[in-house]
Biopython code that builds the backbone (N, CA, C, O; Angstrom):
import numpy as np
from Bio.PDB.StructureBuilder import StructureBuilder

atoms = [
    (1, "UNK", "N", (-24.457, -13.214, -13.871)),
    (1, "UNK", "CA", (-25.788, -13.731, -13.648)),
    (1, "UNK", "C", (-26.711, -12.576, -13.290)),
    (1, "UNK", "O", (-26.266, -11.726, -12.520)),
    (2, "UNK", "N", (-27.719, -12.474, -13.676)),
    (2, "UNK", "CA", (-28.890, -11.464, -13.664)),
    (2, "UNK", "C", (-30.416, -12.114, -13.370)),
    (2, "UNK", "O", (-30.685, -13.290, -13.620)),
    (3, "UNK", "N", (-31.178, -11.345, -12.912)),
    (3, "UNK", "CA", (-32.753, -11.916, -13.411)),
    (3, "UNK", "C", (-33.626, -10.312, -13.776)),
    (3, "UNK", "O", (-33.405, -9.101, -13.764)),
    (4, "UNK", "N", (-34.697, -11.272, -14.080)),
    (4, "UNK", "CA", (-35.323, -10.188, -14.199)),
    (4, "UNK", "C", (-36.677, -10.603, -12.747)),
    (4, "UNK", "O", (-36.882, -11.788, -12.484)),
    (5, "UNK", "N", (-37.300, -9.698, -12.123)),
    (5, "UNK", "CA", (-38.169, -9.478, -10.742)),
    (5, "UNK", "C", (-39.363, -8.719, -11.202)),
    (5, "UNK", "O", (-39.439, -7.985, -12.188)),
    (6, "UNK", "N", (-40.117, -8.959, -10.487)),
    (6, "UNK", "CA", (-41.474, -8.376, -10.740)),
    (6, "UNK", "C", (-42.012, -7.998, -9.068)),
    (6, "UNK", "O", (-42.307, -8.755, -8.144)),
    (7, "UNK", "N", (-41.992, -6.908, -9.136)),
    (7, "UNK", "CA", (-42.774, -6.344, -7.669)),
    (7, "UNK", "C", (-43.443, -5.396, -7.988)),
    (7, "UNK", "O", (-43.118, -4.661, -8.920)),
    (8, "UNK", "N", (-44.577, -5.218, -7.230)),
    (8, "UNK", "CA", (-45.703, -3.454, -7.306)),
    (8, "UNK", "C", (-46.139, -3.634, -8.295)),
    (8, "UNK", "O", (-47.244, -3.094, -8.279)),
    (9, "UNK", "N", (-45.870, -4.344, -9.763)),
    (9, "UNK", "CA", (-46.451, -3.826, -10.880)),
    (9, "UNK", "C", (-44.806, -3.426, -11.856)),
    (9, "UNK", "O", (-45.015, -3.211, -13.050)),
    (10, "UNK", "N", (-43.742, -3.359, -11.536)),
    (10, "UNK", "CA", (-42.809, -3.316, -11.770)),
    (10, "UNK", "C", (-42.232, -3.789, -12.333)),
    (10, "UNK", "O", (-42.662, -4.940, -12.252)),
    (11, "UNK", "N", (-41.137, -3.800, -13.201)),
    (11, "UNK", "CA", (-40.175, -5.013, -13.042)),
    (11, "UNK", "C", (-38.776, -4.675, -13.611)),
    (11, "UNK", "O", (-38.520, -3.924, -14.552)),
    (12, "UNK", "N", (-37.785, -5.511, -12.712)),
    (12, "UNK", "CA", (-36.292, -5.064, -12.672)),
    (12, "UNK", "C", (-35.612, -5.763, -12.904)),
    (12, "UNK", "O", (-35.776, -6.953, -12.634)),
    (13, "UNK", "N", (-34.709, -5.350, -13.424)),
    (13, "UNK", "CA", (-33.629, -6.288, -14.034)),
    (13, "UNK", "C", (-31.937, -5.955, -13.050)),
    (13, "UNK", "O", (-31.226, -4.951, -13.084)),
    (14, "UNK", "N", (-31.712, -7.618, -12.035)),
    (14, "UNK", "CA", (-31.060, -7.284, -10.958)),
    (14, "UNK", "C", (-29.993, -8.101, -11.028)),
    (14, "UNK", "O", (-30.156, -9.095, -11.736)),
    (15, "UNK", "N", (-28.833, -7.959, -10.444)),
    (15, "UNK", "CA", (-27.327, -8.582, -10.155)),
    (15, "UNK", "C", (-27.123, -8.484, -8.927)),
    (15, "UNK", "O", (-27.240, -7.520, -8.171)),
    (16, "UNK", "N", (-26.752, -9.724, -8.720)),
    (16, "UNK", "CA", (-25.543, -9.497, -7.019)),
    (16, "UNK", "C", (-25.120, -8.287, -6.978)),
    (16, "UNK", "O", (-24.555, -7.761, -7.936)),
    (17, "UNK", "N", (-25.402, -7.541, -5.559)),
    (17, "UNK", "CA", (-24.727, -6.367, -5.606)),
    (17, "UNK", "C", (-25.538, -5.103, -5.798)),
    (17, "UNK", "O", (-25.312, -3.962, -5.394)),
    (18, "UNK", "N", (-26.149, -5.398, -6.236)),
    (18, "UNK", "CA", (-27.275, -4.070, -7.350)),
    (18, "UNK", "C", (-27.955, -3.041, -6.519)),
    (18, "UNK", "O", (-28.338, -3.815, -5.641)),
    (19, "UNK", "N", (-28.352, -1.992, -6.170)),
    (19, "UNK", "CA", (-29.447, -1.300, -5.250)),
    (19, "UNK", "C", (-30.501, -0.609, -6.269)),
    (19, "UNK", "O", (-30.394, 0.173, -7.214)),
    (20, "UNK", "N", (-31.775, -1.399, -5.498)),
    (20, "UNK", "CA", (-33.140, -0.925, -6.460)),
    (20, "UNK", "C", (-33.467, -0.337, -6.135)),
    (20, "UNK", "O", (-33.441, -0.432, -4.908)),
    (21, "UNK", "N", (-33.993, 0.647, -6.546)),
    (21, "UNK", "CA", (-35.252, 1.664, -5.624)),
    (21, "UNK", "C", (-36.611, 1.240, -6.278)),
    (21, "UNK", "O", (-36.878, 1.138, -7.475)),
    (22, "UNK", "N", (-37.372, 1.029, -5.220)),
    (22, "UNK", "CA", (-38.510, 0.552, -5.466)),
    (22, "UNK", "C", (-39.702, 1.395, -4.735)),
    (22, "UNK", "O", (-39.858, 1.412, -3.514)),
    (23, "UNK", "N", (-40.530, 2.101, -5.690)),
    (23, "UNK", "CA", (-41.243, 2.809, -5.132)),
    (23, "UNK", "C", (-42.884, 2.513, -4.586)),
    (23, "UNK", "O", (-43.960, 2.775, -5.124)),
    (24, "UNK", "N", (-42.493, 1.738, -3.059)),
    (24, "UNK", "CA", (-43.107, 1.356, -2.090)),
    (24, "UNK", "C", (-42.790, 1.352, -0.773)),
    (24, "UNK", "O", (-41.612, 1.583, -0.502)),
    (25, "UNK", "N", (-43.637, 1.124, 0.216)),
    (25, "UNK", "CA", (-42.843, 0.717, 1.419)),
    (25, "UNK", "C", (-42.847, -0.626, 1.755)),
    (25, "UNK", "O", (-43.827, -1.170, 2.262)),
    (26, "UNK", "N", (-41.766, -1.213, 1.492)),
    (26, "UNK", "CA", (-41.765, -3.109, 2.023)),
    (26, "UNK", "C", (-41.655, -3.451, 3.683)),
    (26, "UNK", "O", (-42.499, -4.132, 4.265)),
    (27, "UNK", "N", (-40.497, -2.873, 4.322)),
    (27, "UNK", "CA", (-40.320, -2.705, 5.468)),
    (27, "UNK", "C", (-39.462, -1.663, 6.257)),
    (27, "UNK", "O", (-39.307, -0.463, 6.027)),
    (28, "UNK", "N", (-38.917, -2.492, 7.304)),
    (28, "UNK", "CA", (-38.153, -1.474, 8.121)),
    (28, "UNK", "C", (-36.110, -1.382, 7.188)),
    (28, "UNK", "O", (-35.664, -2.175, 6.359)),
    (29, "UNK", "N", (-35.517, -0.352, 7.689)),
    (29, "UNK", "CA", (-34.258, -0.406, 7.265)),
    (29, "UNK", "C", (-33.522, -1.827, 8.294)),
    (29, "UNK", "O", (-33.670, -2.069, 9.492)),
    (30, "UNK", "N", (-32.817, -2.466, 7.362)),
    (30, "UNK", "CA", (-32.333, -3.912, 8.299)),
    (30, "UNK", "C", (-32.682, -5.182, 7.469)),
    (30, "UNK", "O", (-31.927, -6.080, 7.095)),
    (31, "UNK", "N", (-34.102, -5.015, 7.264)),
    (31, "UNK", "CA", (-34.625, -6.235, 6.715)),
    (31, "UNK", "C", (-34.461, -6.775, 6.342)),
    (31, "UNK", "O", (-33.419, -6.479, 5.757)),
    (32, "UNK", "N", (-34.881, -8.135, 5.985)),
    (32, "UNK", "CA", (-34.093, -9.126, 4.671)),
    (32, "UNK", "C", (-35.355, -9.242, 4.356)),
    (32, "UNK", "O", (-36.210, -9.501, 5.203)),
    (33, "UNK", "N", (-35.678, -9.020, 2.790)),
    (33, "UNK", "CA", (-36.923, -9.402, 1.911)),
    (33, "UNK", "C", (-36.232, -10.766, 0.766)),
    (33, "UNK", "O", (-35.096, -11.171, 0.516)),
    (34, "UNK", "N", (-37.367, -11.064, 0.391)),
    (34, "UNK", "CA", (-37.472, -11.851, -0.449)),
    (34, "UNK", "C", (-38.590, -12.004, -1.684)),
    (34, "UNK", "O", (-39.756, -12.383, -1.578)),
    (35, "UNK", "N", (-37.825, -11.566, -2.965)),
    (35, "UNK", "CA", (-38.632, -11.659, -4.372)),
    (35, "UNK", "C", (-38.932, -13.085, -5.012)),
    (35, "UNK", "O", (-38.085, -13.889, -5.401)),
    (36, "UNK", "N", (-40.142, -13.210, -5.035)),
    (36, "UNK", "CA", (-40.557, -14.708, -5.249)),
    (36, "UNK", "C", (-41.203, -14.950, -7.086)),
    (36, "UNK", "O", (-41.431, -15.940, -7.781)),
    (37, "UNK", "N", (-41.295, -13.540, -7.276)),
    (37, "UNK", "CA", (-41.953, -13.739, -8.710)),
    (37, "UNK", "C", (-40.807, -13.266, -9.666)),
    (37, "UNK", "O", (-40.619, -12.063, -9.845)),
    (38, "UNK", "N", (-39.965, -14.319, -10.343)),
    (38, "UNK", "CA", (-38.865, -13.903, -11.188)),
    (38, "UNK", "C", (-39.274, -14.438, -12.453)),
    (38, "UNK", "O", (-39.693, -15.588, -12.591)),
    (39, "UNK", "N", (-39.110, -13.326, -13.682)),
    (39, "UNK", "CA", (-39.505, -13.862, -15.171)),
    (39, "UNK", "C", (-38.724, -14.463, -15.780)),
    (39, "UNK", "O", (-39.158, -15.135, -16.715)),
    (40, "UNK", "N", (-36.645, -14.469, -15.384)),
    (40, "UNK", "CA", (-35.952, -14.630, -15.978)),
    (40, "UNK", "C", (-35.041, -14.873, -15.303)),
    (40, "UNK", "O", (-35.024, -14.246, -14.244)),
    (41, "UNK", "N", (-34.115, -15.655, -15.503)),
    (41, "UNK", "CA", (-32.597, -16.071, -14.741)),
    (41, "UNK", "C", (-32.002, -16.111, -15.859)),
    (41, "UNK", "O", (-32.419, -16.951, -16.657)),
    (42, "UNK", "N", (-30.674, -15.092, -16.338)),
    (42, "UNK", "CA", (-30.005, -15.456, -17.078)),
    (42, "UNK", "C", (-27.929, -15.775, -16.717)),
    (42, "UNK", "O", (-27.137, -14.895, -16.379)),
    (43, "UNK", "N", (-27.609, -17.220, -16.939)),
    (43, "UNK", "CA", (-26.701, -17.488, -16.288)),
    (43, "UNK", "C", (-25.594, -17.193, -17.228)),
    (43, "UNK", "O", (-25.937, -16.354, -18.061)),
    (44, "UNK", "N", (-24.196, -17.674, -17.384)),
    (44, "UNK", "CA", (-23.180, -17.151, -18.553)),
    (44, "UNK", "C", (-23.710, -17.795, -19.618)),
    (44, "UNK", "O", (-23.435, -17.351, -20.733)),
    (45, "UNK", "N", (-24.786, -19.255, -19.469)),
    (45, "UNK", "CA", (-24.996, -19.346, -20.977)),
    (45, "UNK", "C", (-26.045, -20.310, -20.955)),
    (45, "UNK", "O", (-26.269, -21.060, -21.905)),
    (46, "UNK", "N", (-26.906, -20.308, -19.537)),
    (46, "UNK", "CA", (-28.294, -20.374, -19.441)),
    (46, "UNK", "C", (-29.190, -19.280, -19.666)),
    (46, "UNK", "O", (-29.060, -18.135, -19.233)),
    (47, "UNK", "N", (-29.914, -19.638, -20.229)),
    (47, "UNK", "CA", (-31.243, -18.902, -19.840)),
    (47, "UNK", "C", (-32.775, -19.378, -19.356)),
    (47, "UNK", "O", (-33.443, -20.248, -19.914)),
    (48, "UNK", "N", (-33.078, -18.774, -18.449)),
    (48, "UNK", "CA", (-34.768, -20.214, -17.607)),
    (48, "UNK", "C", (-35.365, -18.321, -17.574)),
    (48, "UNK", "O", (-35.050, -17.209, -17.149)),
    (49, "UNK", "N", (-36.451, -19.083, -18.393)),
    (49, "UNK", "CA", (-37.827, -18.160, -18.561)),
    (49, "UNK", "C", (-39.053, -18.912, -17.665)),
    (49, "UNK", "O", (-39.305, -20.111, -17.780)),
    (50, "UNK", "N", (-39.712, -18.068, -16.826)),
    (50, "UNK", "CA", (-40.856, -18.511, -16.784)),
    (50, "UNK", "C", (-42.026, -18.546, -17.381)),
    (50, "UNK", "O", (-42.310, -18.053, -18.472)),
    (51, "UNK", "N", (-42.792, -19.205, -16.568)),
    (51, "UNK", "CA", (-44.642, -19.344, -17.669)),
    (51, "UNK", "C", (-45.783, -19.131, -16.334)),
    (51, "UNK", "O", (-46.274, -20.067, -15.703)),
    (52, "UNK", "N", (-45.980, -18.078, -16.161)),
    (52, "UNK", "CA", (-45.028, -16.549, -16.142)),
    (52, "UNK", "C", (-43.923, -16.650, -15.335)),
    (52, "UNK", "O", (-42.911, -16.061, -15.714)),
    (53, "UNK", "N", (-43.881, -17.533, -13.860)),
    (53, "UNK", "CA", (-43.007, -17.041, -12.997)),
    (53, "UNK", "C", (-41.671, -18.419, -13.152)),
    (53, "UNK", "O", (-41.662, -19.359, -13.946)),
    (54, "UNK", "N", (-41.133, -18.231, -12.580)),
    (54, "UNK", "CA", (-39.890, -19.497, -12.656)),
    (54, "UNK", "C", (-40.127, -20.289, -11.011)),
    (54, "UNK", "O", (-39.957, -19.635, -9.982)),
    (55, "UNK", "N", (-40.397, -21.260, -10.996)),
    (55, "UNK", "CA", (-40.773, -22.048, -9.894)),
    (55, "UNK", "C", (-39.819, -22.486, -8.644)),
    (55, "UNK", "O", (-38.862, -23.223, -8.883)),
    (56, "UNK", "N", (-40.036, -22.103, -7.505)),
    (56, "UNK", "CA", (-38.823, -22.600, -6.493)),
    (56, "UNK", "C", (-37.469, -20.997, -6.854)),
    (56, "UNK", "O", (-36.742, -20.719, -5.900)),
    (57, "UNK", "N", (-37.317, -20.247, -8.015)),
    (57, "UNK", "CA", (-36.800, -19.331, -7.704)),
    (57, "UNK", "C", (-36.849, -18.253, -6.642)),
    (57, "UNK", "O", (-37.967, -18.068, -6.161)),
    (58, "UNK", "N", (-35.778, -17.444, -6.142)),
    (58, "UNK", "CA", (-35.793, -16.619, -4.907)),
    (58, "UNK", "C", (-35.049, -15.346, -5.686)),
    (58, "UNK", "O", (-34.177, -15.561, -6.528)),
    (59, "UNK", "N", (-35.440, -14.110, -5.356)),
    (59, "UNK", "CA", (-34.077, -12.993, -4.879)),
    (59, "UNK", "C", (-33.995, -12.645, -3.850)),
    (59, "UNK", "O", (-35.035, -12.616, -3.190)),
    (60, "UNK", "N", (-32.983, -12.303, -3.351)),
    (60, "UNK", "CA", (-33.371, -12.266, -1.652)),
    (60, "UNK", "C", (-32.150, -10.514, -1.663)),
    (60, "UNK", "O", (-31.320, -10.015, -2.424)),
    (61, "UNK", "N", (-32.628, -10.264, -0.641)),
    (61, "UNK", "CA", (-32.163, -8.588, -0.567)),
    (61, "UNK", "C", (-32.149, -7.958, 1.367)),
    (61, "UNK", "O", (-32.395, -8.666, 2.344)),
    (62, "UNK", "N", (-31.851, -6.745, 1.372)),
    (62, "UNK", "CA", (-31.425, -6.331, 2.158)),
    (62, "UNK", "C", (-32.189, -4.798, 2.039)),
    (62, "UNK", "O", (-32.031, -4.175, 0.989)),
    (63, "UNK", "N", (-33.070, -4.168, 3.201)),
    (63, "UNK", "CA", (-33.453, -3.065, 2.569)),
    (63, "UNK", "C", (-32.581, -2.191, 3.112)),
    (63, "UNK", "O", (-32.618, -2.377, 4.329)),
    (64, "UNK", "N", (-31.786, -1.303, 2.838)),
    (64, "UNK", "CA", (-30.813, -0.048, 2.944)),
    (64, "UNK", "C", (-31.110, 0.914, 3.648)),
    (64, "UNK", "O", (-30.574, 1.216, 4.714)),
    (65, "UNK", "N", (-32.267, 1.644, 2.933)),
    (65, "UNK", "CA", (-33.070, 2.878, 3.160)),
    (65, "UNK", "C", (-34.360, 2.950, 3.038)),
    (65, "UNK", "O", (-34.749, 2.187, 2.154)),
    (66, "UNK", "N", (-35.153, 3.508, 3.515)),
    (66, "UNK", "CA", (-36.463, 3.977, 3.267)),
    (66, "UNK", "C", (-36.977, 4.810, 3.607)),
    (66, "UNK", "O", (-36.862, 5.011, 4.816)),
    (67, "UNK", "N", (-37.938, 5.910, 2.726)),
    (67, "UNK", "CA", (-38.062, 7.379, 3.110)),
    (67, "UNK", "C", (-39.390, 7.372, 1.916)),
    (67, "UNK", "O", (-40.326, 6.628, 1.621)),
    (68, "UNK", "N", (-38.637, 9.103, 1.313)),
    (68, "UNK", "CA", (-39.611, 9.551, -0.352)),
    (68, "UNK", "C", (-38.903, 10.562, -0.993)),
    (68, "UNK", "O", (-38.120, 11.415, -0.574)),
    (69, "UNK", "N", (-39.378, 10.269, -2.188)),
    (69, "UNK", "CA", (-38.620, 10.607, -3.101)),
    (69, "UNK", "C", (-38.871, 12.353, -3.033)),
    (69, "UNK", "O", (-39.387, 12.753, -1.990)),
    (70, "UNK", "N", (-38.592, 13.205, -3.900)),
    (70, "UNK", "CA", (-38.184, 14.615, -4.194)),
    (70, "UNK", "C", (-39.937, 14.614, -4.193)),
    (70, "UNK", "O", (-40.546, 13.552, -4.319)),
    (71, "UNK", "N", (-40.782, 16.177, -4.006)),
    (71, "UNK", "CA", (-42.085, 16.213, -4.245)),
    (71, "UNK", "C", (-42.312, 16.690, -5.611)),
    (71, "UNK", "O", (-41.916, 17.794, -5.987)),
    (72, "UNK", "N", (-42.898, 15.928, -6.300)),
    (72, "UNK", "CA", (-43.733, 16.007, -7.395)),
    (72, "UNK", "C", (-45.136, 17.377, -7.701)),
    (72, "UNK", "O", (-46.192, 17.315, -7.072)),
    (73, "UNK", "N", (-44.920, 18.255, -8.510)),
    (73, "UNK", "CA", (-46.076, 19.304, -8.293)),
    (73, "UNK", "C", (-46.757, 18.916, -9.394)),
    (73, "UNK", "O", (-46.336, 18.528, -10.483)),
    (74, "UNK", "N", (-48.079, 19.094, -8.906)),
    (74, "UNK", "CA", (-49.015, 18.471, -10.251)),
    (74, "UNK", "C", (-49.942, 20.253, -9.852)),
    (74, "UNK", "O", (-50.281, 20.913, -8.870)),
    (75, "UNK", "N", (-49.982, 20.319, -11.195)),
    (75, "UNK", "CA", (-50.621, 22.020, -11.791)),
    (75, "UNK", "C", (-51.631, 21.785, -12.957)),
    (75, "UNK", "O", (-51.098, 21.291, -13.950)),
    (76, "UNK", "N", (-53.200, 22.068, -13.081)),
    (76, "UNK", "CA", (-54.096, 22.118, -13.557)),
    (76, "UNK", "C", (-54.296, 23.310, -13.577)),
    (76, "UNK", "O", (-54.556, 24.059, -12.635)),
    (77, "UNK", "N", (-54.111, 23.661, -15.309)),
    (77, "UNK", "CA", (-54.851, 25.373, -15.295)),
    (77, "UNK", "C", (-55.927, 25.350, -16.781)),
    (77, "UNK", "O", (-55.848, 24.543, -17.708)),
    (78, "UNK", "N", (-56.692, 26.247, -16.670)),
    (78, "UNK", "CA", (-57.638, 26.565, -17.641)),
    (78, "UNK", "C", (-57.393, 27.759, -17.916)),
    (78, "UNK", "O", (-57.538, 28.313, -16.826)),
    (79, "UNK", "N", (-57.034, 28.762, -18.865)),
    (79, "UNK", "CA", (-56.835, 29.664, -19.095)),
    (79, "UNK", "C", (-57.915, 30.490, -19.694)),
    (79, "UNK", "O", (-58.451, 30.292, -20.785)),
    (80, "UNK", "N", (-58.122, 31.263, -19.003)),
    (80, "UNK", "CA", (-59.631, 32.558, -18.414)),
    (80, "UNK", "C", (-60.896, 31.682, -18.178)),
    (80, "UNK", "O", (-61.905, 31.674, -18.883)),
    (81, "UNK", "N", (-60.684, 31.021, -17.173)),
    (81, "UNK", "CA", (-61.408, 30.250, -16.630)),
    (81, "UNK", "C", (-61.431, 30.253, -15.148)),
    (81, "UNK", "O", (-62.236, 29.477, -14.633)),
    (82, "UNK", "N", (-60.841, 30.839, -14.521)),
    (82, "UNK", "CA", (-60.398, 31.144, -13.600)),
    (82, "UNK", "C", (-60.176, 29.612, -12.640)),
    (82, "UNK", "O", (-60.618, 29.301, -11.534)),
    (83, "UNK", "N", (-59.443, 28.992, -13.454)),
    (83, "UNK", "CA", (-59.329, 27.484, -12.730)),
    (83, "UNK", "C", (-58.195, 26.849, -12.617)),
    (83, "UNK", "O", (-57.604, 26.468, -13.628)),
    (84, "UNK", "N", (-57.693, 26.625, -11.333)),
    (84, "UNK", "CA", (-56.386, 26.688, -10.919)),
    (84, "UNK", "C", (-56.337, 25.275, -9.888)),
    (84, "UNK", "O", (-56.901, 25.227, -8.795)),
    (85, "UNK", "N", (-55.621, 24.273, -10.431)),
    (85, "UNK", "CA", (-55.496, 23.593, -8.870)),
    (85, "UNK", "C", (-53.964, 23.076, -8.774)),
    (85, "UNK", "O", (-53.451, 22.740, -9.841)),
    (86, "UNK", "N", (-53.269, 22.991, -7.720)),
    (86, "UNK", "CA", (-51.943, 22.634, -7.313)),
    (86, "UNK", "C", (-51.711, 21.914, -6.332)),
    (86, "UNK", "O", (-51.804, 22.241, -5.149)),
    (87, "UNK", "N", (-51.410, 20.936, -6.749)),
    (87, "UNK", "CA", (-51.241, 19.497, -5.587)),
    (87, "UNK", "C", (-49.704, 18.764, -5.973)),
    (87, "UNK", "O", (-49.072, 18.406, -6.966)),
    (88, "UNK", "N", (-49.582, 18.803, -4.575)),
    (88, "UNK", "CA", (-47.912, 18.331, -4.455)),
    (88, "UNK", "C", (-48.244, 16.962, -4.194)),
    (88, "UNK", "O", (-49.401, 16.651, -3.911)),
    (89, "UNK", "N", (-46.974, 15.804, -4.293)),
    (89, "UNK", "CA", (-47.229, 14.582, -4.282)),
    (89, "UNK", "C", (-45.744, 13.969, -4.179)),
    (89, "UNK", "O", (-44.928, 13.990, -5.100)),
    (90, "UNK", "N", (-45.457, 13.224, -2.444)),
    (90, "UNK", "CA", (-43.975, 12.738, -2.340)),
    (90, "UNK", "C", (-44.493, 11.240, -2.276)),
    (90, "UNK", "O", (-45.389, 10.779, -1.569)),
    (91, "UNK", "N", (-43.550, 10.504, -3.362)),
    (91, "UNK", "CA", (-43.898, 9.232, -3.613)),
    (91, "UNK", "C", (-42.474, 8.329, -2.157)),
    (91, "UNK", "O", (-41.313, 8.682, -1.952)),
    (92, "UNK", "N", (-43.406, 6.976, -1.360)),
    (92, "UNK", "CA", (-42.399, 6.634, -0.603)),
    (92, "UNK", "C", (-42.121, 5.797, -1.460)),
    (92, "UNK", "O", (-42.854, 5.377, -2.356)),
    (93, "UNK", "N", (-40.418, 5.350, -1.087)),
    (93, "UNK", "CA", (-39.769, 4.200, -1.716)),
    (93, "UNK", "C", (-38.560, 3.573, -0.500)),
    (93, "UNK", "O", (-38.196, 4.093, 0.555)),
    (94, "UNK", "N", (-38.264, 2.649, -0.953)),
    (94, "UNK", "CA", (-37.275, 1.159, -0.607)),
    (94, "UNK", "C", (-36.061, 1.150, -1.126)),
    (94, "UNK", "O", (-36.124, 0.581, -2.215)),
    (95, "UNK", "N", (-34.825, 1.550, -0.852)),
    (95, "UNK", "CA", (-33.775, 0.854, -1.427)),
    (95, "UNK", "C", (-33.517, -0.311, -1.234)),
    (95, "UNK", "O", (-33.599, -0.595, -0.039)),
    (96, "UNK", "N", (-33.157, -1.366, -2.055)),
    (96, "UNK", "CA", (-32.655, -2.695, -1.791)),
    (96, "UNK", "C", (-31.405, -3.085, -2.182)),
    (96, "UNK", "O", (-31.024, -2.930, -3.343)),
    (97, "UNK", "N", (-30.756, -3.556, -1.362)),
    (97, "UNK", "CA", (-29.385, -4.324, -1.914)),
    (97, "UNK", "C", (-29.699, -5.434, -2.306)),
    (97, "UNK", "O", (-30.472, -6.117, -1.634)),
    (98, "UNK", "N", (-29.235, -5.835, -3.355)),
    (98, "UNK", "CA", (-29.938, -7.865, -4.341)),
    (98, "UNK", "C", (-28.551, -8.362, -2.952)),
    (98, "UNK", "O", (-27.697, -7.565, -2.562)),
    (99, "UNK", "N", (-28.677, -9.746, -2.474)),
    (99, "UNK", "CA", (-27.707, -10.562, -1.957)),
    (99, "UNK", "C", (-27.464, -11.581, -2.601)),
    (99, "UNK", "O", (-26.342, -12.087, -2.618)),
    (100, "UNK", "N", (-28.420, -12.024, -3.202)),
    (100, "UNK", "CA", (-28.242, -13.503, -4.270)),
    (100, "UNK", "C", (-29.476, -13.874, -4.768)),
    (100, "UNK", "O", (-30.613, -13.696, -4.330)),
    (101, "UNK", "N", (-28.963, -14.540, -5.978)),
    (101, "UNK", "CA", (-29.977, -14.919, -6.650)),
    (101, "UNK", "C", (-29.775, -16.410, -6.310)),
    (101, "UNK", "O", (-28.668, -16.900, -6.088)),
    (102, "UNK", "N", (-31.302, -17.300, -6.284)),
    (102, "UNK", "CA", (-31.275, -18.736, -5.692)),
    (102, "UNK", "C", (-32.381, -18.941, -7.418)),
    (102, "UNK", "O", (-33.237, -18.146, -7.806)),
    (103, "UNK", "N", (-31.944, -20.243, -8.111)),
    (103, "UNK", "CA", (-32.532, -20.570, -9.547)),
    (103, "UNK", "C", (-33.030, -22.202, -8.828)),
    (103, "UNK", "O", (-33.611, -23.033, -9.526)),
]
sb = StructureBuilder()
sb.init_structure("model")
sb.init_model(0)
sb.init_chain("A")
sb.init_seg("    ")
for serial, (resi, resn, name, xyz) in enumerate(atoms, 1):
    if name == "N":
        sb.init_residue(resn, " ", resi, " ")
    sb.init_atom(name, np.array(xyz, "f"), 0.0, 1.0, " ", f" {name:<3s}", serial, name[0])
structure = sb.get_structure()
């Protein structure tokens, strides 16, 4: 059994068991969250699509970790232009453990 989740703008395709990284901050490490906007439940030989979302569906999770990721260097050059800019950029994120999917 799988679904597919929609968070941030995102969207993941999750199993019992699974760890997402999701690049946001949801909460503290401990937490129990809950994904309310699911596009897809697919069972051994169901499948429930939503229009868009699937109604009364849940994923429910566990957050693991939370921190940021590796820093990102962003470099703008113009060559003999004398134009140079360099900006670093650490994106935070969420690990989640999936605990169950509720259809």
């Amino acid at each position: 059994m799988f679904a597919v989740i929609k968070t941030n703008s995102y969207q993941y395709v999750v199993s019992k068991g699974d760890r997402v990284i999701i690049p946001a901050l949801l909460g503290e490490t401990g937490k129990e969250v809950e994904f309310d906007k699911i596009l897809m439940i697919k069972d051994n030989e169901n499948v429930i699509l939503g229009k868009p979302y699937i109604e009364g569906a849940l994923v429910k999770g566990i957050i693991k970790k939370t921190g940021k990721l590796p820093k990102v260097i962003v470099y703008k050059f113009i060559r003999r232009e004398n134009y140079r800019r360099k900006k670093g950029h650490r994106q935070l994120f969420t690990e989640v453990e999936i605990t169950d999917i509720i259809k």
